[in-house]
C-alpha positions in Angstrom: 41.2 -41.1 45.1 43.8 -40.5 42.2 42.0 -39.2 39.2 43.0 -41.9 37.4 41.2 -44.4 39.6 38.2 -42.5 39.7 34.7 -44.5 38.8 31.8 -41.5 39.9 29.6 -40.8 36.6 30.1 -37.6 34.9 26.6 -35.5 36.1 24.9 -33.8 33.7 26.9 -30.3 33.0 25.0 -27.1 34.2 26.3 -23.6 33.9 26.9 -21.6 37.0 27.1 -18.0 36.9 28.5 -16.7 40.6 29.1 -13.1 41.3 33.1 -14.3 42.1 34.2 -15.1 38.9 35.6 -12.8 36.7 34.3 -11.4 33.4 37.3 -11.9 31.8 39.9 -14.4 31.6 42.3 -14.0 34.4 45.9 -13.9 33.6 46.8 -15.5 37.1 45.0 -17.3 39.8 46.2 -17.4 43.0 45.9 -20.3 44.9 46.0 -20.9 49.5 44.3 -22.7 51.9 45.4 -25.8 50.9 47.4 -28.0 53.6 48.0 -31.1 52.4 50.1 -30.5 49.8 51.6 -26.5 50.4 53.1 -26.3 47.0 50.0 -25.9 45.6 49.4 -22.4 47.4 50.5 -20.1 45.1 50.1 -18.2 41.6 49.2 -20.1 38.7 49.9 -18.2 35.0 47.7 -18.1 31.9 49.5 -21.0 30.0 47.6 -22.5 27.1 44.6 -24.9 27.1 43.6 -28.1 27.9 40.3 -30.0 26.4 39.4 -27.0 24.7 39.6 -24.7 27.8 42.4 -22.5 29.5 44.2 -23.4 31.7 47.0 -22.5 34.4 50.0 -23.7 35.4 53.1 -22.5 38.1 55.6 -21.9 35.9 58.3 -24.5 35.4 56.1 -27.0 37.1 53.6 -29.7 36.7 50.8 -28.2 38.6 47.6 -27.0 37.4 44.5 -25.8 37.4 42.7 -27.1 34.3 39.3 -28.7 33.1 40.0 -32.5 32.7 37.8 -35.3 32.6 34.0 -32.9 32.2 35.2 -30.9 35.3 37.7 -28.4 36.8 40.6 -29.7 38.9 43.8 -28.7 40.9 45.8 -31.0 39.6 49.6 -32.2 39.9 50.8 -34.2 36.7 52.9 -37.1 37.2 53.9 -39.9 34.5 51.2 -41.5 33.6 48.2 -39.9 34.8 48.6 -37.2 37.9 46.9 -36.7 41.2 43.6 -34.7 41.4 43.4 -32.8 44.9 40.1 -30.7 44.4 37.5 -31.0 41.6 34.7 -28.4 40.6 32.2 -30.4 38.3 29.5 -27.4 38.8 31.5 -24.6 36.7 31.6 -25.4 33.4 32.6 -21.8 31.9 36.2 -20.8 30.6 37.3 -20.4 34.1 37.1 -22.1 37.7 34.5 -21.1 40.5 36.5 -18.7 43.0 33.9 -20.2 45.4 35.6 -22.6 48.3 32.7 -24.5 48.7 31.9 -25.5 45.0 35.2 -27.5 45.6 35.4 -31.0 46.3 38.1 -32.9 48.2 40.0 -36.3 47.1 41.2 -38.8 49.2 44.6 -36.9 48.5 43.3 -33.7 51.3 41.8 -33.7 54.5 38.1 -33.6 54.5 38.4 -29.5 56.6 40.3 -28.0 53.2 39.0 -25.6 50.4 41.5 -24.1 48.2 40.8 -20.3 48.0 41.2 -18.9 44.4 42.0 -15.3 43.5 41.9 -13.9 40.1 44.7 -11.9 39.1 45.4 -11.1 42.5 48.8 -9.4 43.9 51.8 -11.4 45.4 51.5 -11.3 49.2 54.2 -12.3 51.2 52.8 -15.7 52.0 52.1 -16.4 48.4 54.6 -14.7 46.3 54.4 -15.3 42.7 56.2 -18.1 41.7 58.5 -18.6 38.6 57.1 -15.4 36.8 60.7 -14.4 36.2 60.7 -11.7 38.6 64.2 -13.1 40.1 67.6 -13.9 38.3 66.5 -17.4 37.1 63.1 -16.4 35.9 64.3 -13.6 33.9 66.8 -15.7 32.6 64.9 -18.6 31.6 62.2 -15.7 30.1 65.3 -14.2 28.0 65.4 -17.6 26.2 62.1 -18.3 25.3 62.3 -16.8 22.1 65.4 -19.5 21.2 67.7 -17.2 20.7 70.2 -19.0 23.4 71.9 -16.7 24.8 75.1 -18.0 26.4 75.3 -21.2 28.3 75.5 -21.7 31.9 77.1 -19.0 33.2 77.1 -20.5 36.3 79.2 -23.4 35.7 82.7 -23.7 37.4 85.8 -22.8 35.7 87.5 -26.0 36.2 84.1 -28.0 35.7 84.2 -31.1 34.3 83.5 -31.1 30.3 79.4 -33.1 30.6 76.9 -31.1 32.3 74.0 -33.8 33.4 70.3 -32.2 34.5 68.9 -35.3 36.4 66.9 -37.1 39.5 66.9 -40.1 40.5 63.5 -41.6 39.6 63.4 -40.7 36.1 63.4 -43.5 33.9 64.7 -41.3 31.1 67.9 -40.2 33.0 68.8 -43.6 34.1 69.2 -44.3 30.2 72.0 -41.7 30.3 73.6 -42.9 33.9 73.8 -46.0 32.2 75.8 -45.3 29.3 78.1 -42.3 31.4 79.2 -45.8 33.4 79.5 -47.7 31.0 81.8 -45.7 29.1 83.7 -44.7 31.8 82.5 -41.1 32.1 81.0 -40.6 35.7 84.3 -38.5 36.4 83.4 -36.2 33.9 80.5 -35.5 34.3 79.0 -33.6 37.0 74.9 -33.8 38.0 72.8 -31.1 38.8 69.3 -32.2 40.7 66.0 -30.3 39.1 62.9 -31.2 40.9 60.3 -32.3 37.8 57.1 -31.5 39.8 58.4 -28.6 41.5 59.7 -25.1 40.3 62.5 -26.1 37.5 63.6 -22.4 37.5 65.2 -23.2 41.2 67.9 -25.2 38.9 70.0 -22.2 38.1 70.4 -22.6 34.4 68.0 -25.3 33.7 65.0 -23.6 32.0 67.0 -21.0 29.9 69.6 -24.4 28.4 66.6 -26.2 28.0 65.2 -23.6 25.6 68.6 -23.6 23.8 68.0 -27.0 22.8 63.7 -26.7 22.4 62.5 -22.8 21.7 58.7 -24.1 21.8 57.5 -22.2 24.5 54.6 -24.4 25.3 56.7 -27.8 25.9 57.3 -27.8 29.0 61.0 -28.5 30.1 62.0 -31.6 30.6 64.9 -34.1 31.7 67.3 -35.4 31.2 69.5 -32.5 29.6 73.2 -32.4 28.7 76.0 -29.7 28.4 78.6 -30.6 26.9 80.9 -27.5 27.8 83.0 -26.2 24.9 86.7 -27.0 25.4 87.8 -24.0 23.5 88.2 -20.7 26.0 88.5 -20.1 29.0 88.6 -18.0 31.9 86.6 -14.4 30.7 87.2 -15.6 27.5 84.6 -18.5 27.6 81.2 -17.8 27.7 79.1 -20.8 26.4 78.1 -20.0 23.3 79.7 -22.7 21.5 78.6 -24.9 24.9 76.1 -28.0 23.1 72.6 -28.7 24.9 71.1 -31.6 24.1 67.5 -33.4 24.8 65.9 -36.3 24.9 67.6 -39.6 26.5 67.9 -41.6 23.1 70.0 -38.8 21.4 71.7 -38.2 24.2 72.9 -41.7 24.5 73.7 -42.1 21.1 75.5 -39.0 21.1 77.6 -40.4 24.1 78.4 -43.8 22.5 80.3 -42.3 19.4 84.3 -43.5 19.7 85.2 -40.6 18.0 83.9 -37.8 20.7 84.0 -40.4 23.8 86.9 -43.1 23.2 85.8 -45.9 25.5 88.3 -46.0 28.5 87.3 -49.4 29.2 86.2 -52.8 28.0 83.2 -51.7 27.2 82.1 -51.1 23.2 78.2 -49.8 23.2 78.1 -48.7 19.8 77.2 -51.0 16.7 80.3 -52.3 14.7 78.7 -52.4 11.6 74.9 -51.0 9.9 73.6 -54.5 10.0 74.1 -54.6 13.8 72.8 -51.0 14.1 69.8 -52.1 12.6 69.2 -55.1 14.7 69.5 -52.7 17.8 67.1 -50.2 16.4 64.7 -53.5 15.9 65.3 -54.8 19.6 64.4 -51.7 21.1 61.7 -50.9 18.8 59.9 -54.6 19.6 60.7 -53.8 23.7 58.6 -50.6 23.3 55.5 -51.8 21.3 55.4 -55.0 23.7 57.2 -55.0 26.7 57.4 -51.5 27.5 53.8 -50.8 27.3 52.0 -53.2 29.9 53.4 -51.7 33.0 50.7 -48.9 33.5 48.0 -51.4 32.4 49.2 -53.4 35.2 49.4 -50.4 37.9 46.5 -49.1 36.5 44.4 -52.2 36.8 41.8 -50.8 39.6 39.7 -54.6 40.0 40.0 -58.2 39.6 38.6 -58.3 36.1 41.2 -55.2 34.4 43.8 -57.1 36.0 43.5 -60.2 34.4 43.3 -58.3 31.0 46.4 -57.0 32.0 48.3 -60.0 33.3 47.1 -61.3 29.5 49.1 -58.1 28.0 52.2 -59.2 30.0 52.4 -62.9 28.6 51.6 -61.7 25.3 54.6 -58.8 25.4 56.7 -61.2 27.3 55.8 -63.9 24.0 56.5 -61.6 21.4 60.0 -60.6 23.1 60.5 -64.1 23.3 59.9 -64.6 19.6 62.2 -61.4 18.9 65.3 -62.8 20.9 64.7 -66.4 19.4 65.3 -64.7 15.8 67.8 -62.4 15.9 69.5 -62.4 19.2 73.4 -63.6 18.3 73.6 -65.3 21.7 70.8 -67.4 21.2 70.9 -67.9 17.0 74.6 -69.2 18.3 73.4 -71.1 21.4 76.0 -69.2 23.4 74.6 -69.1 27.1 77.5 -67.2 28.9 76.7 -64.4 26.7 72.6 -63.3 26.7 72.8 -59.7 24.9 71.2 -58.9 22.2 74.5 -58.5 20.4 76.7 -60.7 22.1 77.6 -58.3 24.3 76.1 -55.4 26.9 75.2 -52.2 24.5 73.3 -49.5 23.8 70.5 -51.5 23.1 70.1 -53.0 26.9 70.9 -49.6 28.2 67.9 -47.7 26.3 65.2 -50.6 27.5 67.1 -51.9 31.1 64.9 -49.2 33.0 62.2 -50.2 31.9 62.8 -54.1 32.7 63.2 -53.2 35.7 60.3 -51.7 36.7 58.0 -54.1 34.9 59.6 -56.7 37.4 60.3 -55.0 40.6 57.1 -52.7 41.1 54.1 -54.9 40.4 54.8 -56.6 43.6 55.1 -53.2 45.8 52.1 -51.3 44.3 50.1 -54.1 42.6 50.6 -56.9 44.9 47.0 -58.3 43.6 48.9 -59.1 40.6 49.0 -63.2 40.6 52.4 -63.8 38.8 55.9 -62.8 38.8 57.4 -61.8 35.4 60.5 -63.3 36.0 59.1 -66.8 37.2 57.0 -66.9 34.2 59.7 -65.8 31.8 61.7 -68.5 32.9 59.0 -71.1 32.9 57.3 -70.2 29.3 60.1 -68.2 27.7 63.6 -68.8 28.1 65.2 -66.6 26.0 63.5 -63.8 27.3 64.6 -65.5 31.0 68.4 -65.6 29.9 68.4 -62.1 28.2 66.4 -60.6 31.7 68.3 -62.2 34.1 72.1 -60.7 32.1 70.6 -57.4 32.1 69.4 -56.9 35.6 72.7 -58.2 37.1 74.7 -55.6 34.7 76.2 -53.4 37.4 75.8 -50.1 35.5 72.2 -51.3 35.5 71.4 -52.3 39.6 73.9 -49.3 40.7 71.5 -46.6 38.9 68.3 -47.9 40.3 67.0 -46.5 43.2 63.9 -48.9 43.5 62.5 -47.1 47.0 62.4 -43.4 45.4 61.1 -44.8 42.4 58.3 -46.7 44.0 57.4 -43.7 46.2 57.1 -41.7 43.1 55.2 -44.0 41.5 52.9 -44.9 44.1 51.6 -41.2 43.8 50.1 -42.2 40.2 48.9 -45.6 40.7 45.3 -45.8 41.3 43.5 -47.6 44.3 42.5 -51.3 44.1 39.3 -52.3 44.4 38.9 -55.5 45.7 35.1 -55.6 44.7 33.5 -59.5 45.3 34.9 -61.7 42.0 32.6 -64.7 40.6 34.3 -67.7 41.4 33.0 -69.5 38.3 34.4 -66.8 35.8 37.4 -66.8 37.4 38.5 -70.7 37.4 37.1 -70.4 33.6 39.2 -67.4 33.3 42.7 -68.9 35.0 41.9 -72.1 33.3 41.7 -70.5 29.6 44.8 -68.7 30.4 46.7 -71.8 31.0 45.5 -73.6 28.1 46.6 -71.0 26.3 49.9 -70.7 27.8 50.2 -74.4 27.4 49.0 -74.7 24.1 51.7 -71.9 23.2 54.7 -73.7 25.0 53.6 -77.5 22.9 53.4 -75.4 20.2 57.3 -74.4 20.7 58.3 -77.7 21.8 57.0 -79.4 19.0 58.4 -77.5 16.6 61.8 -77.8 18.4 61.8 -81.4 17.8 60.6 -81.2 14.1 
């Protein structure tokens, strides 16, 4: 089972002592025997703590070996809660049992493994150490920890185009930025580079040592989406990238891609706000998305029975209401009852492109991963909330919006982190009390709205 669907009780914690593990805190532990998932065989660095503990990570990656949830695990970290593949509940000292057989498998491994653990043991060639900067990469990304810079990316092409963008295509995030780059008419400049997120980083030439140009915090771990956006000024041996700008995080980023007076829009397109007043009803919009909308996904996908579920499917009509409310108020397309135009501002901009990925996942998933789920956003939205309905249905058929969706990687991803469903036996009784409470409520809301419509 993921770790996040996991129900056992915690048993009461006893210290171990066994002759295999170390004295003192290993600096690395390396990791094989594991067959399931190979990237996990390898060396894991010293790298912080987690719940009060160390804990060790492959550098530029999102796997572990930490103590989570009152027990050790080997552990790979995916958005929003990761994928356990051994636990040890039996060690409960500052370091992980050595010991194969005080390992437990998940569902995630075949029943035959044990992960083999070595403390502070040498590369070999079958498990060389990965990402400790022993190669051109590493040492380059280690040069920039202390955030002094460097250069840029040396490695870019001389005739490059001028936007660098560090990306995959499952990452919510990055989508935000492929978005606007269409919208504004800047795919052709711009050129992608792939970094695998749960994998070595460091394999991205350039990747680690730019992203700690823009974040020198050595313990954040690097992130995407990140964008160069190469220095016009030099070139040849005379450019080196120093004056090269890095930039984080998808919503400065896309804000910093929207300004007229750095990106002239080359087509009809106008993302920006014209004027403070509709800044600051953009800021609103996607402020109310996030607090409401944007938050009920993983309580849906994380809904493991019948009875979280409904609590869940309750969070969704709620969001869904207050969105609703939001749109009925402020939305220019609705305030002037103009139905050929459903945006927030009239017209497609920055504010549909920072919220559109997450729309879409909220109505596309559920049914792949969560098909217990007994409603379909969109059906409901058009049923109990109209302008919610209008506004949806605008944004999902932008084509900048469908063309950067990849809904089959993004469900594979995704299906790693959501939890099993357990289909336990449900009372009858307390459930036609519970669907018919949630349709009085539901109707009681929509009379409510009709009502005051005719006043």
């Amino acid at each position: 089972v993921h770790s996040s669907s996991a129900t056992r009780t915690s048993p009461v914690r006893k210290i171990v002592v066994l002759s295999d593990m170390p004295r003192e805190l290993p600096s690395t532990i390396s990791v094989s025997g594991i067959e399931a998932e190979p990237c996990l065989n390898g060396t894991f660095h010293l790298n912080g703590s987690c719940c009060g503990r160390p804990q060790w990570m492959m550098p530029n990656t999102r796997r572990y070996i930490r103590y989570i949830r009152d027990r050790w695990e080997i552990y790979i970290s995916h958005h929003p809660h990761g994928t356990t593949f051994f636990y040890n509940d039996e060690s409960a000292g500052d370091c992980p049992s050595a010991d194969p057989a005080a390992w437990q498998q998940t569902m995630a491994v075949m029943p035959h493994e044990r992960p083999k653990l070595a403390f502070d043991a040498q590369p070999s060639e079958d498990h060389p150490v990965t990402g400790a900067g022993t190669d051109g990469a590493g040492a380059a990304a280690a040069a920039s920890d202390d955030g002094s810079g460097g250069g840029g990316d040396p490695h870019l092409p001389e005739a490059s185009p001028p936007l660098t963008l560090y990306a995959n295509d499952t990452c919510p995030f990055v989508q935000k930025v492929r978005i606007v780059l269409q919208e504004k008419g800047l795919t052709g400049s711009c050129v992608e580079r792939h970094v695998d997120v749960t994998g070595d980083k460091s394999a991205t030439t350039g990747f680690v040592e730019l992203y700690r140009r823009a974040e020198p915090n050595p313990f954040r771990r690097p992130a995407i989406p990140l964008l160069v956006h190469r220095d016009g000024d030099g070139e040849g041996a005379q450019r080196d990238g120093a004056q090269d700008l890095v930039l984080i995080e998808s919503t400065v980023i896309a804000e910093y891609l929207v300004d007229e007076t750095l990106f002239p829009t080359t087509n009809t397109a106008f993302l920006g706000p014209q004027d403070a007043r509709e800044r600051a009803k953009m800021s609103l919009f996607v402020d109310c998305f996030e607090r409401s909308v944007g938050r009920v996904l993983e309580q849906v996908l994380g809904a493991t029975d019948h009875d979280k579920l409904y609590h869940a499917s309750e969070s969704v009509v709620r969001a869904l209401e207050t969105l609703n409310g939001w749109l009925t108020h402020h939305s220019t397309a609705e305030r002037n009852g103009d139905a050929a135009s459903s945006f927030v501002c009239g017209r497609f901009t920055l504010a549909e492109a920072l919220v559109a990925p997450a729309l879409q996942r909220l109505v596309y998933l559920p049914p792949l991963l969560r098909p217990e789920l007994a409603m379909d956003v969109m059906s409901t939205a058009k049923v109990r909330f109209p302008a919610v309905h209008r506004w949806a249905t605008a944004t999902l058929a932008r084509e900048s919006v469908a063309g950067t969706f990849h809904l089959e990687q993004v469900a594979d991803m995704k299906r790693k982190a959501t939890p099993l469903f357990t289909a336990a036996p449900v009372d009858e009784t307390r459930g036609a009390a519970a669907s018919t409470e949630l349709e009085a409520m539901l109707s009681s809301r929509f009379s409510s709205r009709v009502g005051a419509v005719a006043a």
